[in-house]
mmCIF file as gemmi writes it, N, C-alpha and C atoms, coordinates in Angstrom:
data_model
loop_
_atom_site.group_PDB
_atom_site.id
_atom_site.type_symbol
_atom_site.label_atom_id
_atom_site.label_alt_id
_atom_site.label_comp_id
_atom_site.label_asym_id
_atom_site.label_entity_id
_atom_site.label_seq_id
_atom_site.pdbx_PDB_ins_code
_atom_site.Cartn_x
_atom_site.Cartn_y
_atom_site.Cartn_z
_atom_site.occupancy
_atom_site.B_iso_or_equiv
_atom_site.pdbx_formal_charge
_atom_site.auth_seq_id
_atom_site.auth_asym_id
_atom_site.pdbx_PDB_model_num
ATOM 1 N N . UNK Axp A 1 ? 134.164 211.824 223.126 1 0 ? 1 A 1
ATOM 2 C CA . UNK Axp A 1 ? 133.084 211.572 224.054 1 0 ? 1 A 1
ATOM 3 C C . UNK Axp A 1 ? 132.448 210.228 223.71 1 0 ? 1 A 1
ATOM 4 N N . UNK Axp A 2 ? 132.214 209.557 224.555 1 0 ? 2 A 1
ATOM 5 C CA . UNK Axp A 2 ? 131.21 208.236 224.555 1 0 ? 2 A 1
ATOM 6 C C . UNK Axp A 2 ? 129.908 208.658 224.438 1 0 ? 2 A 1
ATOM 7 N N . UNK Axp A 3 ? 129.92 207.462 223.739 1 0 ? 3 A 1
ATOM 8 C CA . UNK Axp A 3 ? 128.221 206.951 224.024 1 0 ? 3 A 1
ATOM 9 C C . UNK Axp A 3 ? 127.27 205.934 223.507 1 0 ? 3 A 1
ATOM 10 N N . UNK Axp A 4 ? 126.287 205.502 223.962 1 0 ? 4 A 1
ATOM 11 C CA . UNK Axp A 4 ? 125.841 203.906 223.245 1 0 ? 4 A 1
ATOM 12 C C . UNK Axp A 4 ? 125.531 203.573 221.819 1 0 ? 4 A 1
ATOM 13 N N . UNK Axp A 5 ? 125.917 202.968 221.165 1 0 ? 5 A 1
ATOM 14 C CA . UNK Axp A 5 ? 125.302 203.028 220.03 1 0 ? 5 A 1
ATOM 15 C C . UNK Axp A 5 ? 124.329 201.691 220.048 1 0 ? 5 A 1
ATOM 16 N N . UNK Axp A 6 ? 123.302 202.242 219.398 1 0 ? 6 A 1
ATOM 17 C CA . UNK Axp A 6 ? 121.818 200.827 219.335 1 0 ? 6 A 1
ATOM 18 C C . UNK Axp A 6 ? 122.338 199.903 218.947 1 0 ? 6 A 1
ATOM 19 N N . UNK Axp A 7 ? 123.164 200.153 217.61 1 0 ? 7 A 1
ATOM 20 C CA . UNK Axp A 7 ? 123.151 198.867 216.218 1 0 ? 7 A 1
ATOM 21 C C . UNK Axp A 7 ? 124.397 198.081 216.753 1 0 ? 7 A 1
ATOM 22 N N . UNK Axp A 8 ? 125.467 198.309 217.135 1 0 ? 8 A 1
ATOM 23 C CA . UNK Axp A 8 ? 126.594 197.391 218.152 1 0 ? 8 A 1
ATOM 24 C C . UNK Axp A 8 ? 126.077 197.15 219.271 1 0 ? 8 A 1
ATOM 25 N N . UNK Axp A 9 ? 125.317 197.464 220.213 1 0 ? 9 A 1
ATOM 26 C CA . UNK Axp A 9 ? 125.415 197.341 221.498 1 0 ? 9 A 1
ATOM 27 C C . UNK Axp A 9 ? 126.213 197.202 222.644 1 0 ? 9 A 1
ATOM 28 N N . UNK Axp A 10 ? 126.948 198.706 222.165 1 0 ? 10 A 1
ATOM 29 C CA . UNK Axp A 10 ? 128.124 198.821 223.411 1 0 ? 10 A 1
ATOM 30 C C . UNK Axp A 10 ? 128.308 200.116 222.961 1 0 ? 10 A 1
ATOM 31 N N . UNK Axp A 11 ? 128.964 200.56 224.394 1 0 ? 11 A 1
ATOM 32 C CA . UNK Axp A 11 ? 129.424 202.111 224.325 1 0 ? 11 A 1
ATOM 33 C C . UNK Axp A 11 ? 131.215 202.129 223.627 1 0 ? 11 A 1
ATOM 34 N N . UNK Axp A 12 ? 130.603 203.351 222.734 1 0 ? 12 A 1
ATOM 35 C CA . UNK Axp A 12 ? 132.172 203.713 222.045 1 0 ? 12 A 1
ATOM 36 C C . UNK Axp A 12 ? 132.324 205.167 221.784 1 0 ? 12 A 1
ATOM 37 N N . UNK Axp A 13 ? 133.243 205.131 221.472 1 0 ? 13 A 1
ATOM 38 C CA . UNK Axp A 13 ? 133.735 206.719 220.977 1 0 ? 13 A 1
ATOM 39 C C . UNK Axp A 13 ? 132.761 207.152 220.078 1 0 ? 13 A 1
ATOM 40 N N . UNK Axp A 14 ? 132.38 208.159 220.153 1 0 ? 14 A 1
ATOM 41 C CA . UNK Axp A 14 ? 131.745 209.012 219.052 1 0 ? 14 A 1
ATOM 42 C C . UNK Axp A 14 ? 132.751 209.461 217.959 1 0 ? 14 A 1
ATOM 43 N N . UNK Axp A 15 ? 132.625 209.788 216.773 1 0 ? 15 A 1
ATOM 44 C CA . UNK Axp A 15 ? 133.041 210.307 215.58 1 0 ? 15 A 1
ATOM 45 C C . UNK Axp A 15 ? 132.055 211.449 215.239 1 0 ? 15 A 1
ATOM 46 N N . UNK Axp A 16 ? 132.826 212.69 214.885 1 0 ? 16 A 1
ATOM 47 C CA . UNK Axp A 16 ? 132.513 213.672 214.557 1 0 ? 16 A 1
ATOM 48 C C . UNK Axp A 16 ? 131.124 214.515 215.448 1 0 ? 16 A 1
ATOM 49 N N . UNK Axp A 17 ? 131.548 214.389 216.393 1 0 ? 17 A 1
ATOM 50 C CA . UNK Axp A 17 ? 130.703 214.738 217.462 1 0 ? 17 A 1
ATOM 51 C C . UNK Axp A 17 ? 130.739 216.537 217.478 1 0 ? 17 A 1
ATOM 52 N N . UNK Axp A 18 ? 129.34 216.619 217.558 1 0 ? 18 A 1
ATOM 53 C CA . UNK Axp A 18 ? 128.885 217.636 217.554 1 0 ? 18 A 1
ATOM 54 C C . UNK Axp A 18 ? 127.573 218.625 218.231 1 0 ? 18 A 1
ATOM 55 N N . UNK Axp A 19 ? 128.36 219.656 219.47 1 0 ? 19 A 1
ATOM 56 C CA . UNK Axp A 19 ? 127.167 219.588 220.495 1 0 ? 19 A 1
ATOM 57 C C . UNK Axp A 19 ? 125.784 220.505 219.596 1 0 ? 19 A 1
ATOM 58 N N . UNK Axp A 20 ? 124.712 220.286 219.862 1 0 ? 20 A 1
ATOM 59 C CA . UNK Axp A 20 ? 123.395 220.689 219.491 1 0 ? 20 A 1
ATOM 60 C C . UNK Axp A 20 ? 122.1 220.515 220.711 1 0 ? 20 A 1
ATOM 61 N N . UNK Axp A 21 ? 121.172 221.362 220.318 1 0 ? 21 A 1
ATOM 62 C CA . UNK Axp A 21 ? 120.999 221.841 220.946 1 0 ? 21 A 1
ATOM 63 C C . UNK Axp A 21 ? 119.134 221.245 220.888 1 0 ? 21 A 1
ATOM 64 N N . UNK Axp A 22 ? 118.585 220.367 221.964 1 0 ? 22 A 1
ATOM 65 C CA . UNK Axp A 22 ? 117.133 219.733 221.476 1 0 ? 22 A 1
ATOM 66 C C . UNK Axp A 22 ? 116.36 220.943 221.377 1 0 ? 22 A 1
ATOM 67 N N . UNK Axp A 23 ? 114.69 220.385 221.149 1 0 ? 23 A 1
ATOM 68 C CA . UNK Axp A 23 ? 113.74 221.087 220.602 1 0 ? 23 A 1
ATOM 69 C C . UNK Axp A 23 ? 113.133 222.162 222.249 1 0 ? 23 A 1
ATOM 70 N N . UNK Axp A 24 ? 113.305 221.102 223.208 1 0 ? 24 A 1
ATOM 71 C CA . UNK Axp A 24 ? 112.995 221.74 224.594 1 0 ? 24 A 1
ATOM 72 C C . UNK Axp A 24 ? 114.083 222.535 225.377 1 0 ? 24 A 1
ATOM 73 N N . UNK Axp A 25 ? 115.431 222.223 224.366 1 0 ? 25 A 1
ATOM 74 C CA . UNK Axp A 25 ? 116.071 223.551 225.196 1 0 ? 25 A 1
ATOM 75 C C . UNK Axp A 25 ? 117.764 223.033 225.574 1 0 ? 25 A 1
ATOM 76 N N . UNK Axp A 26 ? 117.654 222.117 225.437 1 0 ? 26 A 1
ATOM 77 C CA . UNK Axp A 26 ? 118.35 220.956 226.806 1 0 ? 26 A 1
ATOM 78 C C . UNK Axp A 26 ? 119.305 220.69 225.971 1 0 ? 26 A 1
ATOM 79 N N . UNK Axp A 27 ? 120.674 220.535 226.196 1 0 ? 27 A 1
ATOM 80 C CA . UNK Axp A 27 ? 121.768 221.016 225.293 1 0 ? 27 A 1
ATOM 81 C C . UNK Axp A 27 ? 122.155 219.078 225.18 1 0 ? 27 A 1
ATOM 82 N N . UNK Axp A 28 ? 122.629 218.968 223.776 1 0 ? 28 A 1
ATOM 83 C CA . UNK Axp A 28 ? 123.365 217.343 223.541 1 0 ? 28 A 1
ATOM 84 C C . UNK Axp A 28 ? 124.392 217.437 222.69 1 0 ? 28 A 1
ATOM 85 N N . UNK Axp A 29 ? 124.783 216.608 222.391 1 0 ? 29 A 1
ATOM 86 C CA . UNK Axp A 29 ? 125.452 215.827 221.218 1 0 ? 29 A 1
ATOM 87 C C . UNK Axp A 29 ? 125.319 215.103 220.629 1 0 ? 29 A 1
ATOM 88 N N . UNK Axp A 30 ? 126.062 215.002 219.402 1 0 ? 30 A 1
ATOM 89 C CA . UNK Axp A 30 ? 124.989 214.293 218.078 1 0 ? 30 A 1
ATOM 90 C C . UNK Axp A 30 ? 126.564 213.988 217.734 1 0 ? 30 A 1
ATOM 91 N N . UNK Axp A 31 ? 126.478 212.494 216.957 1 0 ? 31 A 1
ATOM 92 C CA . UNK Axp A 31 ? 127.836 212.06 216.632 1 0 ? 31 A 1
ATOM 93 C C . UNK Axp A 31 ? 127.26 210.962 215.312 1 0 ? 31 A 1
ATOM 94 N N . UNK Axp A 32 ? 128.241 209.872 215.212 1 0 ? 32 A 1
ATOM 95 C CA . UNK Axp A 32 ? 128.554 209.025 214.134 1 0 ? 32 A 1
ATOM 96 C C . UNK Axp A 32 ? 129.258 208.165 215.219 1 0 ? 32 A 1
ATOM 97 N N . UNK Axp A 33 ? 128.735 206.786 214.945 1 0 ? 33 A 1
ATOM 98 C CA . UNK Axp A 33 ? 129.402 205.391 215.865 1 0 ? 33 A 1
ATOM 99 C C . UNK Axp A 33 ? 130.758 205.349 214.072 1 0 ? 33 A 1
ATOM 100 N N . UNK Axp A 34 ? 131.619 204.954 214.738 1 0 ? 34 A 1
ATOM 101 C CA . UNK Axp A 34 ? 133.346 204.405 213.93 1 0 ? 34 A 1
ATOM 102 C C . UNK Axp A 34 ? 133.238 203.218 213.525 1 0 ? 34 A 1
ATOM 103 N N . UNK Axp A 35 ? 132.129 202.17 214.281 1 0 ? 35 A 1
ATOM 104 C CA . UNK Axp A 35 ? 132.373 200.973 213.472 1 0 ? 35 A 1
ATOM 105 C C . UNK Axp A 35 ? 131.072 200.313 212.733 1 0 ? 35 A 1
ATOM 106 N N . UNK Axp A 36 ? 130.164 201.104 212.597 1 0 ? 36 A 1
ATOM 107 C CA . UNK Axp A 36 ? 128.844 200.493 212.048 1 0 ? 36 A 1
ATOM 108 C C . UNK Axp A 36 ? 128.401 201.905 211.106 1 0 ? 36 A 1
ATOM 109 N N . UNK Axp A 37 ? 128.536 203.086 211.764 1 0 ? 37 A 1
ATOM 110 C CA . UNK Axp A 37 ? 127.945 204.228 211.264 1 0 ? 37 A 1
ATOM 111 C C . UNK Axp A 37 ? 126.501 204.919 211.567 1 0 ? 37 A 1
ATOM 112 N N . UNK Axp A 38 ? 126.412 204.431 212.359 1 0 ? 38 A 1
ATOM 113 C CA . UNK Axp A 38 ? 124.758 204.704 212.73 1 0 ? 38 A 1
ATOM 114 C C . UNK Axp A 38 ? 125.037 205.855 213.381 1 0 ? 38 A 1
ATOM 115 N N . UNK Axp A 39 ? 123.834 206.93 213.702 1 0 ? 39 A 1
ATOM 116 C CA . UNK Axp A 39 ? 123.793 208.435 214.074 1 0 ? 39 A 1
ATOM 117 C C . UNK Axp A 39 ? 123.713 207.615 215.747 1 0 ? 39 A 1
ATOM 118 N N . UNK Axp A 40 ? 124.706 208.594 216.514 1 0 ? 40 A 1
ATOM 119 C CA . UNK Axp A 40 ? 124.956 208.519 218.224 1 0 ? 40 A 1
ATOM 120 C C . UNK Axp A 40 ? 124.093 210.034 218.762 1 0 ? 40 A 1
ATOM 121 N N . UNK Axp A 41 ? 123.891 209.742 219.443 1 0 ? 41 A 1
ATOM 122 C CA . UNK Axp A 41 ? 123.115 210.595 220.423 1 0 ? 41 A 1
ATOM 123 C C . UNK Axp A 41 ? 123.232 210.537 222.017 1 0 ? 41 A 1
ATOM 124 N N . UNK Axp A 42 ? 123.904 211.952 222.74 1 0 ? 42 A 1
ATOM 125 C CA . UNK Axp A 42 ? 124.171 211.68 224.667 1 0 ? 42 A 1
ATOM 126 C C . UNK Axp A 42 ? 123.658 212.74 224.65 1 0 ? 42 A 1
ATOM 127 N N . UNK Axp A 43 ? 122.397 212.732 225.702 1 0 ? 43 A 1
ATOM 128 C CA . UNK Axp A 43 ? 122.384 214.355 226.311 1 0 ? 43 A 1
ATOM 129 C C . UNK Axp A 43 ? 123.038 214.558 227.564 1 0 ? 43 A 1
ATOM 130 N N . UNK Axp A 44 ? 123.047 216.022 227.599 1 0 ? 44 A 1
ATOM 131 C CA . UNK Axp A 44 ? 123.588 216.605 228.304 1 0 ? 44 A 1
ATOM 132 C C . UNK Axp A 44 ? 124.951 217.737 227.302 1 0 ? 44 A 1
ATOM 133 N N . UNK Axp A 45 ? 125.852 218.114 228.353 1 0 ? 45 A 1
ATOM 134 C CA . UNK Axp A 45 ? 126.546 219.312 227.876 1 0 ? 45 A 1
ATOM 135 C C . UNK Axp A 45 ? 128.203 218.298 227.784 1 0 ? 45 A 1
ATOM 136 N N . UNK Axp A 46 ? 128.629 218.839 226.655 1 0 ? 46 A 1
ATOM 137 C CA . UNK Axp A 46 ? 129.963 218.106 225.807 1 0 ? 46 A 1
ATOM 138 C C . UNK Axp A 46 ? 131.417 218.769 227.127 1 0 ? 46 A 1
């Protein structure tokens, strides 16, 4: 799954993506950017 990462500024593959679930309910994914390492974040459902 894609998604933006801040610290590159461009959309890439997520690494080790993993759906979870926010504080209001609302279902996401939580990953690792492949070429910098910074924590990725898309909501919505995987």
């Amino acid at each position: 799954m894609q998604a933006y990462c801040v610290k590159c500024r461009t959309k890439r593959e997520m690494k080790d993506a993993r759906p979870i679930t926010m504080k209001n309910g609302r279902p996401a994914t939580q990953g690792v950017c492949p070429n910098c390492g910074t924590k990725m974040f898309r909501i919505g459902k995987a």
